[in-house]
Phi, psi and omega in degrees: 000071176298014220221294167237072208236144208287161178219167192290138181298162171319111175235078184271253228264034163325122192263094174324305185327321209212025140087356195267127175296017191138140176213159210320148211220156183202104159291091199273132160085346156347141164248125175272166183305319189297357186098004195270179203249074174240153155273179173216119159258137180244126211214086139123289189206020172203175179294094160305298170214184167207110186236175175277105200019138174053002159282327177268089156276355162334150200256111196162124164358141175228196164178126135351108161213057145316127172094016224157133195255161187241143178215167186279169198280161179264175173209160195283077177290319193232111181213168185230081187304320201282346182247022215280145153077050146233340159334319176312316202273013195199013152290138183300147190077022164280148188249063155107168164274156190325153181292099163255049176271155168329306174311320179266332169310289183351275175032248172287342178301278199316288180313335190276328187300322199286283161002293157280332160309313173297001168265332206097015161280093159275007175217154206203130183254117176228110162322123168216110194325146160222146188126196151064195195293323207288357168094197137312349196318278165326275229276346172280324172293316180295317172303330166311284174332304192284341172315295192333310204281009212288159197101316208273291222182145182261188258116100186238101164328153161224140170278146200224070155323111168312272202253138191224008171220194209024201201277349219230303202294297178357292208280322159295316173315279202318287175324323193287319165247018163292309169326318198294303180307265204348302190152006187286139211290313171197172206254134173253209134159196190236100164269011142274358178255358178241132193342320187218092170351298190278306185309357095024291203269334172310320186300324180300285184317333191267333172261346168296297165336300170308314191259004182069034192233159182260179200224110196239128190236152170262123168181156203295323188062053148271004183227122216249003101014301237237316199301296158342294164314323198278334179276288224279359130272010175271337192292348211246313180322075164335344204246340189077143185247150179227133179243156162187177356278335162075027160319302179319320199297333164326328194247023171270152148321141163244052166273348179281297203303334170332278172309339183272327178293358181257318156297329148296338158290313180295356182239004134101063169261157195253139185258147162266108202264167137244105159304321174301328185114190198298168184204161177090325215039052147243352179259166194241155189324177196075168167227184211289186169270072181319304199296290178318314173277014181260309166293343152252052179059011156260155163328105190219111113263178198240109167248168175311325197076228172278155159245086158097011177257168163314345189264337168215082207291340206248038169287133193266002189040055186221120193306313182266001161327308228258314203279333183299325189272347171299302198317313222263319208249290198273007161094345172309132147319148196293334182286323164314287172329334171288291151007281191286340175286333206241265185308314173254003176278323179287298218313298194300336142339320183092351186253148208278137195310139193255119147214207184266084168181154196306104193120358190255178207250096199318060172264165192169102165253134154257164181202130144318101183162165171259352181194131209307313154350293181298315154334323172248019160264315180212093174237093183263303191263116190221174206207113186247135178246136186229115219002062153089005178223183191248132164225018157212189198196163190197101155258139190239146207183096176255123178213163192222133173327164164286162175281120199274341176261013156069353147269331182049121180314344189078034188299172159286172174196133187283152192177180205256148197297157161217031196261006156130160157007283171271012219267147202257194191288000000 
C-alpha cells in the first residue's frame, strides 16, 4: 500500500503509566456549520467541552483548525472491501484477474478501508460475497482487514449469500449462518438474483432474527409487488433493514414509487441510496428518487459503492462526493445531503449520533472551507478524528504563478490564515 499505509493514530500526551489510551486534545478556532467560532477539547473517545475561540486553555495538545469547518465525520453505509482496488486486474492487456487469495483481499480491504477513512469515514459497513468455491474465505479476510484497523477506522461485514432457497440454497443457510458466528456484523444478500425473491429474504430475516443482528439486501426495488411483500416483513424485525440501492423505484411512476416509499416508511426501513450509481454490476445505473422519499418519511442514506471494481473502475469512495452529488443531481439541501452521509449512515449503522457538544462521540472531520457549500464543493484538505484522536490528514496546497507584469493581479494563494481565530485563508 504505497499510497496508504497505516501508522499508529496521533497519541500526544499518552499517559503509559497509566494504561490510557489517549488523553486531551484541543481543536482551536473551529467553524461550525452554524458560523460560531469555536474550541472542542476531546478527552479520551468523546466531546469534553466546547467554548468559545479561546476560551479552553487547559494545558493540553492543540490543532490549529483557522480555516476550517468541523462537522461530525461522515460513514460508509455501502462498500464492497472485497472486490475494492481490481479493476486495474482486468483491462485489457492485464496479465489476469484480480488475486482472491485471502492475503490479498486482506489487502486491498485495508487499502480500500485507509483510502476512506482519508475521506472522513471513520466507520465503514462492507458487503462481502460468500459461497461459490471461495467459501468464507473473503470474509475471513475482510475480518482480518477489520483487526488491522483497529484504532484507524471500525469496519463492519455484512454476509452476501448467493442462493438461499431450494435445494441449491442449503448451503447458503449453513453459510449464512456460520458468517454471523465468524463475526459478520450483519446478513445481507441479493434477493433479486434468487429463483424466489421473497423466499430470500424471509430466509435473511429469520436468521437475523435468530442471532439479533441487522439486516442490509441489495435491490433494484423495481417491482413493486415484491417491494411490498418486502416492507410488510421487515416491519416485525427489531435489529432494523436497510434496503439498496433502489435505483429501480427511480424508473416507476410516480404514484407507484409514491406507495412503495410509504410503505417503506411505515415498515421503518431505511434505504441506502448510491449517487454514483450502481455497484457489483447487479443494479443498472441510476439512483433511487430521493427527494420522494424522503417526503414520505423515510430515512435515506447515502454511500459510495464499488471503488475502483468492474462495476466502477474510477470510484472514489468519499463520503462527501456522495453528498455532493445528492445536492448537486437529486436537488438536496447542502445540509440535507450531508446528512445522508453522516447522521443516518451512523444510525443505519447502529452508532450512536454524533454531534459538536459536550458528551457526544468525539468522531469528527474538518475539511478547509467556511461553509458547508463550498465544503462539498472543494473539500481537498482534511483532518479526520477518531475516538478522540486524529488519524488521518490530507493537505492541499493551490498556488498560481506570479504575474509576469510585476503588479499581479492579487491572486489568492491557500496558506494558514493569519487575520486572528476567525479569520479566513
Amino acid at each position: 500500500m504505497p499510497d496508504s499505509r497505516p501508522r499508529p493514530p496521533d497519541d500526544h500526551t499518552a499517559d503509559a503509566a497509566n494504561g490510557r489510551e489517549s488523553s486531551a486534545l484541543t481543536l482551536c478556532g473551529a467553524r461550525l456549520a452554524d458560523g460560531r467560532i469555536v474550541d472542542v477539547r476531546l478527552g479520551g473517545s468523546r466531546i469534553e467541552a466546547v467554548g468559545t475561540a479561546g476560551s479552553l486553555l487547559a494545558p493540553c495538545a492543540r490543532i490549529d483548525l483557522r480555516g476550517h469547518l468541523l462537522l461530525p465525520a461522515p460513514a460508509e453505509p455501502h462498500a464492497h472491501s472485497d472486490t475494492a482496488l481490481t479493476a486495474d486486474g482486468a483491462g485489457p492487456g492485464a496479465p489476469g484477474p484480480a488475486s482472491q487469495l485471502p492475503e490479498d483481499v486482506q489487502r486491498r480491504a485495508t487499502e480500500a478501508a485507509l483510502l476512506q477513512l482519508g475521506h472522513g469515514a471513520t466507520a465503514l459497513r462492507s458487503h462481502v460475497r460468500i459461497g461459490g468455491v471461495q467459501g468464507l474465505a473473503a470474509l475471513e479476510a475482510v475480518l482480518q482487514a477489520r483487526r488491522s484497523l483497529r484504532g484507524l477506522a471500525d469496519l463492519t461485514p455484512v454476509a452476501v449469500p448467493r442462493l438461499l432457497t431450494g435445494i441449491a440454497g442449503a448451503d447458503g443457510l449453513a453459510m449464512l449462518r456460520d458468517a454471523v458466528k465468524m463475526g459478520a456484523g450483519a446478513v445481507g444478500g441479493c434477493p433479486d438474483l434468487d429463483p424466489d425473491p421473497t423466499g430470500y429474504v424471509e430466509a435473511v430475516l429469520e436468521i437475523a432474527a435468530e442471532h439479533g443482528c441487522p439486516v442490509d439486501l441489495h435491490t433494484d426495488s423495481d417491482d413493486p409487488a415484491r417491494l411490498a411483500r418486502l416492507a410488510a416483513m421487515a416491519g416485525g424485525l427489531r435489529q432494523g433493514v436497510a434496503i439498496g440501492p433502489c435505483a429501480g423505484l427511480s424508473r416507476l411512476t410516480r404514484e407507484t414509487a409514491g406507495r412503495a416509499a410509504d410503505q417503506l416508511a411505515a415498515s421503518g426501513v431505511t434505504v441506502i441510496c448510491l449517487p454514483q450509481g450502481g455497484c457489483c454490476g447487479v443494479e443498472r445505473r441510476g439512483t433511487a428518487p430521493v427527494r420522494l422519499l424522503r417526503a414520505a418519511g423515510v430515512r435515506v442514506a447515502a454511500g459510495s459503492g464499488a471503488l475502483r471494481d468492474l462495476a466502477n473502475p474510477v470510484g472514489r469512495g468519499d463520503p462527501l462526493e456522495a453528498a455532493f452529488l445528492l445536492a448537486s443531481q437529486s436537488g438536496l439541501r447542502a445540509e440535507h445531503a450531508y446528512e445522508a452521509v453522516s447522521t443516518e449512515a451512523r444510525r443505519v449503522l447502529g452508532l450512536p449520533e454524533v454531534r459538536i457538544e459536550a458528551g457526544f462521540p468525539a468522531e469528527l472531520l474538518a475539511v478547509r472551507g467556511e461553509q458547508l457549500t463550498g465544503v462539498l464543493s472543494l473539500a481537498y484538505s482534511r483532518i479526520v478524528v477518531h475516538r478522540g484522536r486524529v488519524v488521518a490528514r490530507t493537505s492541499a496546497v493551490r498556488e498560481y504563478c506570479d504575474s509576469e507584469t510585476g503588479g499581479g493581479p492579487g491572486l489568492p494563494r491557500q496558506g494558514r490564515p493569519e487575520s486572528g481565530p476567525g479569520g479566513g485563508a
